[in-house]
DRENDO-1510 file (C-alpha; in Angstrom, 1 decimal, always signed):
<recs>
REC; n; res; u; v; w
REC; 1; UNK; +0.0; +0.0; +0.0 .
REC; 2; UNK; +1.7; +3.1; -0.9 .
REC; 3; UNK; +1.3; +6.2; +1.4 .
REC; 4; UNK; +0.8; +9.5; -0.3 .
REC; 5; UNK; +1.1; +12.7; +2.3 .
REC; 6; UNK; -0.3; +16.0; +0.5 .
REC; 7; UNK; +0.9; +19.5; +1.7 .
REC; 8; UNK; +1.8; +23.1; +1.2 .
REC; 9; UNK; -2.3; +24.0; +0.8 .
REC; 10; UNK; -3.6; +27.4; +2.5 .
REC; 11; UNK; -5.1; +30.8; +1.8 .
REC; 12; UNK; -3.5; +33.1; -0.8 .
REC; 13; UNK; -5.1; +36.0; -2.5 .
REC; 14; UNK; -5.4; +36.5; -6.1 .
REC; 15; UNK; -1.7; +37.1; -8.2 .
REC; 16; UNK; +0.0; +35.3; -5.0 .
REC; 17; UNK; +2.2; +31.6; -5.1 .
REC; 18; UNK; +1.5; +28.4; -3.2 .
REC; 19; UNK; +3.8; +25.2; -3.7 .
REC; 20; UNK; +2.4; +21.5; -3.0 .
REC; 21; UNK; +4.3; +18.7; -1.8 .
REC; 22; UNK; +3.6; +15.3; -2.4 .
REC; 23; UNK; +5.6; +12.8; -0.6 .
REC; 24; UNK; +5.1; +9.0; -1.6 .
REC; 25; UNK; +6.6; +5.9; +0.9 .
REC; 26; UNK; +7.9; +4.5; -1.9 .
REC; 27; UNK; +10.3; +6.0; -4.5 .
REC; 28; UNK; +8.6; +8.4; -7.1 .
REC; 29; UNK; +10.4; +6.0; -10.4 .
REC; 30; UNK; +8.5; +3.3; -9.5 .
REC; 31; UNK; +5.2; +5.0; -10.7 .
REC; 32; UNK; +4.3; +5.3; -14.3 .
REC; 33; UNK; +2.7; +8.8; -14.0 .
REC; 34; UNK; +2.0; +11.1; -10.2 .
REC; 35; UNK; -0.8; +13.4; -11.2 .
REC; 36; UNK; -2.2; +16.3; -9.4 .
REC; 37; UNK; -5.9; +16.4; -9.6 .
REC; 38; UNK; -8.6; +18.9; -8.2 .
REC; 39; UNK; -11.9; +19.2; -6.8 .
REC; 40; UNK; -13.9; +22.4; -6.5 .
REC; 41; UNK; -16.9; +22.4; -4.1 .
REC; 42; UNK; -20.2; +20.9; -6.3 .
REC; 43; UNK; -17.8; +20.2; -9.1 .
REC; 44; UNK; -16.1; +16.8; -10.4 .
REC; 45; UNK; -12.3; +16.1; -9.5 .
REC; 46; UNK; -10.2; +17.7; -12.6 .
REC; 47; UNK; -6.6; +16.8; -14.0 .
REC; 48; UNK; -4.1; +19.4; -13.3 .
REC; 49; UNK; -0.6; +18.7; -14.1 .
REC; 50; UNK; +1.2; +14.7; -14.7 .
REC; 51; UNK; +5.2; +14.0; -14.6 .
REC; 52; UNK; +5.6; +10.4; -15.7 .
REC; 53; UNK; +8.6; +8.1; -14.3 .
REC; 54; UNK; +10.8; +9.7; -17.4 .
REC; 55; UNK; +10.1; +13.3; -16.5 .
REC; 56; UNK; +7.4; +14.3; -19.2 .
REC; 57; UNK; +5.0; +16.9; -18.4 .
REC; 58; UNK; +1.7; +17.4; -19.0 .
REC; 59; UNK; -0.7; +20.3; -18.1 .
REC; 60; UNK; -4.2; +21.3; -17.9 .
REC; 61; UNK; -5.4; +24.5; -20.3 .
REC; 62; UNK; -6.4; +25.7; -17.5 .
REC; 63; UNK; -3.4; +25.8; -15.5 .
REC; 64; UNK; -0.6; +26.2; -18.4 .
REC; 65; UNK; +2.3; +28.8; -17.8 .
REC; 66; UNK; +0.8; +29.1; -14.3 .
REC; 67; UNK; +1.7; +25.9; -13.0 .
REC; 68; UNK; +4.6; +24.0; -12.3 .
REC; 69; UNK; +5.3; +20.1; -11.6 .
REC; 70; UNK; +8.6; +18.8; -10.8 .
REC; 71; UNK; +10.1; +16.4; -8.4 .
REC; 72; UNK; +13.1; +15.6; -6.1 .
REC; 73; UNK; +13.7; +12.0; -6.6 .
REC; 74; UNK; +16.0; +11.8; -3.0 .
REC; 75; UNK; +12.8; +12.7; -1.4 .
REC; 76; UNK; +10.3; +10.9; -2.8 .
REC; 77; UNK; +8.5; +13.8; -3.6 .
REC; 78; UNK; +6.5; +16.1; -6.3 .
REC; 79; UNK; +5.6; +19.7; -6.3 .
REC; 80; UNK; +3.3; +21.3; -7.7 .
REC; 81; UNK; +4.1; +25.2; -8.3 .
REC; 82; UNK; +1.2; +27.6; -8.4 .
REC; 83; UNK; +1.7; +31.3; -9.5 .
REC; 84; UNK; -0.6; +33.9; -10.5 .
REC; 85; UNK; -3.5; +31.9; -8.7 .
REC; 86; UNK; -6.8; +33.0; -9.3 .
REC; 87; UNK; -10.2; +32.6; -7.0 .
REC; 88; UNK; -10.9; +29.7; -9.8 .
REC; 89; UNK; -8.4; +27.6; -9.0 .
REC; 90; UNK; -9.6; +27.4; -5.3 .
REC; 91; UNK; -9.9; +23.8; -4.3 .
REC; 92; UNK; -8.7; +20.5; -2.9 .
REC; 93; UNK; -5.6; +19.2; -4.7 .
REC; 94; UNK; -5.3; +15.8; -4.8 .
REC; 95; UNK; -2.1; +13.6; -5.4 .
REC; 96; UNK; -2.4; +10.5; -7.8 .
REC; 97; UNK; +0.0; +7.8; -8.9 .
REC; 98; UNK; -0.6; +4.8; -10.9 .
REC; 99; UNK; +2.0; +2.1; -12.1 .
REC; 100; UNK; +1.0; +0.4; -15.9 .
REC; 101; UNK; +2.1; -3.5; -15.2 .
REC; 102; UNK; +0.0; -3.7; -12.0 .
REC; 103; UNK; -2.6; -1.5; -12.1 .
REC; 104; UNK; -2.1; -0.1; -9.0 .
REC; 105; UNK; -3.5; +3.7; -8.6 .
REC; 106; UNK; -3.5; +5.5; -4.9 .
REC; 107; UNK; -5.1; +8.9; -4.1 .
REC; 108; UNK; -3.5; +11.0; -1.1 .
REC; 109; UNK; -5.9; +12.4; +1.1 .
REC; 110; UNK; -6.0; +16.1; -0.8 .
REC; 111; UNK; -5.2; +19.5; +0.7 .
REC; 112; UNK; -6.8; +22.5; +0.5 .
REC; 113; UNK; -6.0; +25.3; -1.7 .
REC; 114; UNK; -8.0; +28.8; -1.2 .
REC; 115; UNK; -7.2; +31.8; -3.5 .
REC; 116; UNK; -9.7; +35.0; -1.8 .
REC; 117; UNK; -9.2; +38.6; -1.0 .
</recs>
């Protein structure tokens, strides 16, 4: 069972930066794809930003030249860097990993991201 531990969530106002952690118990390669995803109150979870095990990246319209994902393979962990936030992208973020041959997918437990003046 792998342990994903979401953090770095808060309150922002608009035009301000917040940076996500998302630190796995087992090492980051080992996953095919860790995903961010997001869910807005009343709304359906949403894909925000991917790094696969070979370091592609893949974004959301939504959150293009806004957002950031990387990772530090020592730590086991992906960020996710979010500038110029607006009250849109307020939400929980949710951490995702899945690995191809087994089929496993885990979901951390999300944090909470609010962008208000």
């Amino acid at each position: 069972q792998v342990q994903l531990v979401e953090s770095g969530g808060g309150l922002v106002q608009p035009g301000g930066s917040l940076r996500l952690s998302c630190a796995a118990s087992e090492g980051i390669l080992s996953f095919s794809t860790t995903n961010w995803y997001r869910q807005a109150p009343g709304k359906q979870r949403d894909f925000v930003a991917a790094i696969t095990n070979s370091g592609a990246t893949n974004y959301a319209d939504a959150v293009k030249g806004r957002f950031t994902i990387s990772r530090d393979i020592t730590k086991n962990t992906v960020y996710l860097q979010m500038d110029s936030l607006e009250p849109e992208d307020t939400a929980v973020y949710y951490c995702y990993v899945y690995r191809w041959r087994s089929s496993e997918e885990y979901w951390g437990q999300g944090t909470q991201v609010t962008v208000s003046s």
